[in-house]
Residue, then its C-alpha position, 0 to 999 in steps of 0.5 A: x500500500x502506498x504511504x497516506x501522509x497524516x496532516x496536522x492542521x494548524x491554523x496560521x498565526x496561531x503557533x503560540x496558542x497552548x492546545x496548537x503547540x501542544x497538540x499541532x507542534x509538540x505532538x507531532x514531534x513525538x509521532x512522526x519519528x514512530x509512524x511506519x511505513x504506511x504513514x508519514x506525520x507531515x504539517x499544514x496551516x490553514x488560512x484565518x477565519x477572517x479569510x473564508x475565500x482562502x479556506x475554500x481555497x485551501x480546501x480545494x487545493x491541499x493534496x487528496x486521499x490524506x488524512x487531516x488531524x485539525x487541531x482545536x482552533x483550526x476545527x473550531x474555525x473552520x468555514x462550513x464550505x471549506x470543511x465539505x470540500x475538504x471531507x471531499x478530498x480527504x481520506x479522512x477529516x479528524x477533530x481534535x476536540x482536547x477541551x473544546x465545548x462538546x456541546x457547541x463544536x460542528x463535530x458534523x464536518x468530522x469523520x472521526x471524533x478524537x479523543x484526549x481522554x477516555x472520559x471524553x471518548x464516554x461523553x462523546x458516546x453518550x451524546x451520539x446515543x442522545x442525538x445530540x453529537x454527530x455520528x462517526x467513528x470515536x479514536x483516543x489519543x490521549x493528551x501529550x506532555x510538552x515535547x520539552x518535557x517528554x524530553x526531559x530526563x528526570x528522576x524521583x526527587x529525594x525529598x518531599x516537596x509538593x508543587x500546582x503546575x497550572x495558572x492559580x486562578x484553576x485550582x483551591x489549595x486550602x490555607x493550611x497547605x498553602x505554604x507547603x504547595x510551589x506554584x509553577x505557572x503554566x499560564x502560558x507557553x513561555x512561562x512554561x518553559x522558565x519552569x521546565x528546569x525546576x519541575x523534577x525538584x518536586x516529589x508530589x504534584x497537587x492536581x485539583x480543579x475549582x469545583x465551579x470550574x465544570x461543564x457538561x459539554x467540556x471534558x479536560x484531559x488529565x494533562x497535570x498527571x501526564x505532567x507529574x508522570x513526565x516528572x517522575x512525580x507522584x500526584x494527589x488529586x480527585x476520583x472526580x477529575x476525568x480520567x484520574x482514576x482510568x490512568x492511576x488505577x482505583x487502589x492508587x492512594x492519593x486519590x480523594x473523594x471529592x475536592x472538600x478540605x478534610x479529604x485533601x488534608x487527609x491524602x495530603x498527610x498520607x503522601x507525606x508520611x508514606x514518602x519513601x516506603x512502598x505504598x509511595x514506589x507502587x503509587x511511583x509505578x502506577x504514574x509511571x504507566x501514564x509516561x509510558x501510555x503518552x510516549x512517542x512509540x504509543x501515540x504513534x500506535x494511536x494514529x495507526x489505531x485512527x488510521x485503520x478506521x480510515x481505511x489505511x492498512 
């Protein structure tokens, strides 16, 4: 069989965006090294929204029989005409939803529905079921770590010390822990990568979301566990934070009920004395199968996993 090239559509002037560098960029680095024979990774931005004529255009013009993985902006922008042409010429049209507003996106224009967590591959199945969410087939491909970070060589850190690698303004840390807890910002791309140097420091990371900060239409991916497993780190979050349980397993022993004080305080504790010993290694092992789930070799094997649904051998 002929070797079908997979398109990461970016968006133009968009690189800097998070989900774009992320899932068009750094993802694509992790791939196209492990593809195969039957596939090659490759770019392509797209024209703006501002400039629907030119998406047309584009549509019209871009190489047949490929498959198109259009990143979070690009799928959210895309014209409605450019999007039919380019399911005419395509193999395949893949939407990359990440953390996209299931309820709002046009998933009509996609041919397969991916997903960066098995919480949304769950959500995205149920709203089909529902008649809310187009038909078509469902692939994970679960959220990457940056490139940088993957790259990264890392190892356990020989301390406690517990840092938030996000923006402040996502998570609750209760007043008590306050001082034991490192804010890294990850606000942005560039901030992100000012930290990189301080990140394997850290033995815990604290994973936990504003309990407003929900919707129905909008599943995140569990992208701090990803960040903590890249760390060498072990992590305390929530049952309720999607995916946390699938990835870490339902025995991992930092895991809390819910987002309330006494339970955060409670696995806070337990981390902290059990630093060390072997309920820590086997919960180290455990995050450690995340690293493995998110490396280049298995997301490769996950675009060969879409790339069959599209009919390539």
């Amino acid at each position: 069989m002929a070797e079908v090239a997979v398109y990461f559509v970016r968006l133009f002037g968009d690189e800097n965006t998070g989900s774009t560098q992320m899932r068009g960029h750094d993802l694509f680095e992790l791939v196209e090294p492990y593809m195969g024979p039957n596939l090659s990774a490759r770019q392509i931005v797209m024209p703006t929204a501002k400039h629907r004529i030119a998406q047309r255009i584009w549509a019209r013009v871009v190489p047949r029989d490929a498959i198109y993985f259009l990143t979070k902006r690009a799928l959210e922008r895309i014209d409605p005409e450019a999007a039919h042409i380019l399911k005419s010429r395509a193999r395949a049209v893949c939407f990359d939803y990440v953390d996209g507003d299931l309820q709002r996106i046009r998933s009509e224009f996609a041919d397969i529905h991916v997903c960066t967590s098995y919480a949304q591959e769950k959500a995205i199945i149920r709203l089909q079921l529902e008649g809310q969410f187009a038909p078509g087939p469902t692939c994970v491909i679960l959220h990457n770590a940056s490139a940088d970070l993957t790259n990264m060589k890392s190892k356990p850190a020989s301390s406690f010390s517990t840092a938030y690698v996000g923006t402040i303004a996502m998570t609750e840390i209760p007043e008590v822990l306050q001082s034991e807890v490192q804010i890294i910002d990850a606000s942005s791309t560039k901030d992100f990568k000012k930290s990189l140097n301080r990140l394997s420091q850290f033995s815990l990371h604290y994973c936990f979301r504003r309990s407003k900060e929900k919707s129905d239409g909008i599943i995140k991916p569990f992208t701090k566990g990803v960040t903590a497993a890249m760390c060498s780190s072990n992590v305390i979050t929530s049952r309720k934070v999607w995916d946390a349980e699938a990835l870490l397993g339902s025995d991992y022993p930092y895991l809390t009920n819910d987002n309330s004080e006494e339970e955060i305080l409670q696995a806070f504790e337990m981390a902290r004395s059990s630093f060390g010993t072997k309920t820590w290694q086997d919960a180290l092992h455990a995050v450690g199968q995340i690293k493995e789930l998110t490396s280049g070799p298995a997301l490769a094997q996950a675009f060969k996993d879409m790339s069959r649904i599209a009919g390539v051998a």
